[in-house]
Structures are given as C-alpha cells and as structure tokens.
Phi, psi and omega in degrees: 000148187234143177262123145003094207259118167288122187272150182274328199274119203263023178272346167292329198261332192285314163342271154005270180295340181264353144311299191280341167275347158279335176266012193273313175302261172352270212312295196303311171323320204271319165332302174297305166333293169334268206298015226231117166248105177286121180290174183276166177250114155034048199308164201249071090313304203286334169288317244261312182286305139004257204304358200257288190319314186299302194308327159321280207305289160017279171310299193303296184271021163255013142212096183242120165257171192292159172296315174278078163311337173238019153248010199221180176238329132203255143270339167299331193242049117288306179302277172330320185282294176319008199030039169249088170314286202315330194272332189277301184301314133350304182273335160296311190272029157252026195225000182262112204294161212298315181248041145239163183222179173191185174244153162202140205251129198222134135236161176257111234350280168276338188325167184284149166271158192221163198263148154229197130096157203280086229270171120224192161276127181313172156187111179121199169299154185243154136222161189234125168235123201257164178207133161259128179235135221247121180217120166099338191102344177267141178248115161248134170273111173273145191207126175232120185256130175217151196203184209247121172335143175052022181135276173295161193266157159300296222274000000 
C-alpha cells in the first residue's frame, strides 16, 4: 500500500480563509444595509402648517387695536414703537399653538436684525416668516422662526 505524502503546501488553507472571511464581510455588511432606517421626507404639509401658525400669531396680534388709535395702527406696532421689543416678542410667541415653538427676531429700518423676547433653541428643521410692520415712519422687519416641539413633524 502506498501512502499519501502530506503537502507542505498551505496556499489551499490560506485560500479558505480568505472565502470565510469575504464571506464574513458580505453578511455583516448586507446586515448593515438591512438595518439603516431611512427617515421619510419631510412633507411640504408639515412647513405649510409652521408657516400657517406663525402667520396666526402674526394676525392676532397685529389686530389688536392700539390704545392711541391715531398715531398707531395697532397694538403691535404700538408696543414695537414704544421700543418694548421683548414685550412685542414675548405676545408673538405666546400666540403660537401648543407643539410649536419659535424665535423671534425685530430690526428697525436698516438696522441687523438681533433676537429678543423668550427665545429657545430650535431642534430639527426651522422656518422663518417675516412681516413688515410700517408705524410712525419707522419700518420694522418681525421675523418669526419656528419650528416643532421636539423636533419632530406634525403632519
């Protein structure tokens, strides 16, 4: 009987491994792929309601009338003219329904706009809706950024 001489050659076995190890690679990847949760996109609903909120707080308190009914047009830009920003900022954004929140930003005819009144940090997407409001001879730009509690959509 004759035996079988054992090869010495380890390129059959390194082969091997390198098969379980691409396919070891494959898996986990196609694994990963699996598991990657693409959020959905944005619906142009969910700005239309954003910017339909800002645009309330807007109405309401731009009709309001002024105490001074005749130097003023109404009480927003009575309040803005009296330079009480914080307070003019302070009545939009407590007029803003319940899972929004915002910013709000005022300059005075050319002037920067600068933020007042009881602000937080956005999280998530913003919009920003503007208003001119003309009182007095002075142009204030009002700017209201808003966005959705936690973040997250309405819609």
């Amino acid at each position: 009987m004759r035996y079988r001489q054992v090869s010495t050659d380890y390129r059959a076995q390194v082969h091997v491994l390198e098969m379980l190890t691409l396919f070891w690679l494959f898996f986990m990847s196609a694994t990963f792929v699996l598991q990657l949760q693409i959020p959905d996109p944005i619906s142009s609903s969910s700005d239309g309601q954003l910017q339909l909120a800002a645009e309330d707080a807007f109405a309401q308190e731009m009709g309001t009338s002024a105490i001074d009914h005749e130097n003023h047009t109404n009480a927003f830009s009575e309040t803005l003219s009296e330079g009480s920003l914080n307070l003019a900022c302070d009545s939009l954004l407590t007029s803003l329904p319940d899972p929004v929140q915002g910013n709000c930003w005022i300059a005075n005819n050319e002037g920067d706009l600068a933020r007042f009144g009881q602000g937080s940090t956005p999280f998530g997407r913003t919009m920003s809706v503007h208003r001119l409001v003309v009182d007095g001879g002075d142009v204030w730009t009002v700017t209201l950024q808003v966005w959705y509690v936690g973040g997250g959509t309405n819609a």
